[in-house]
C-alpha positions, 0 to 999 in steps of 0.5 A, spaced: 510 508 494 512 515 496 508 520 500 510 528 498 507 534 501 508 541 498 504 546 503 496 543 503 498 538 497 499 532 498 501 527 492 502 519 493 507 516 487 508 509 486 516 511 482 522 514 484 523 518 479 516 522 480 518 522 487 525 526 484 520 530 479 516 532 485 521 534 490 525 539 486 518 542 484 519 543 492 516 537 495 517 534 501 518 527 502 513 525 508 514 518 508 518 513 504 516 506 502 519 503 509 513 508 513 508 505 509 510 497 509 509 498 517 502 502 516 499 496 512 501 491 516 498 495 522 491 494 518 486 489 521 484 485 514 478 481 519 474 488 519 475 490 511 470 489 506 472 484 500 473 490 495 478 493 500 482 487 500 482 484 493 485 492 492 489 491 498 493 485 495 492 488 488 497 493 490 502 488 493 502 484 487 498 478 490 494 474 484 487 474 487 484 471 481 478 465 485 480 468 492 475 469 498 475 473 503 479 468 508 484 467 502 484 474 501 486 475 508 490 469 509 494 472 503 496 479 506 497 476 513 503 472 510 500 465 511 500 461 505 500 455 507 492 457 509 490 458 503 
């Protein structure tokens, strides 16, 4: 996912061709896929609701089907072996 801003817009795009698209409409890049990998593991998972989570690990490409919240949790911390 890239972040782009133009003056008070902000757009959030998951490709690197609207990314492209968008910075030669003016655009800036703001922060690139790197920036926010390390903002996400940043997140305390223990203080998110289970809506928030299952989205959380939806967008990482973690299969939820029958999950908890500790599953969920454990998932998205890397700890596999817990669930």
């Amino acid at each position: 996912m890239f972040k782009l801003q133009k003056e008070n817009v902000i757009k959030i795009v998951d490709s690197s061709l609207m990314c492209d698209k968008l910075i030669n409409k003016g655009f800036a890049l703001v922060q690139t896929p790197i920036d926010f990998n390390a903002v996400e593991e940043e997140e305390d998972y223990k203080n998110m609701n289970f809506i928030d989570l299952k989205k959380t690990a939806k967008l990482k490409g973690i299969q939820i089907y029958k999950m908890k919240k500790e599953d969920l949790i454990n998932a998205l911390e890397g700890d596999l072996d817990a669930i």
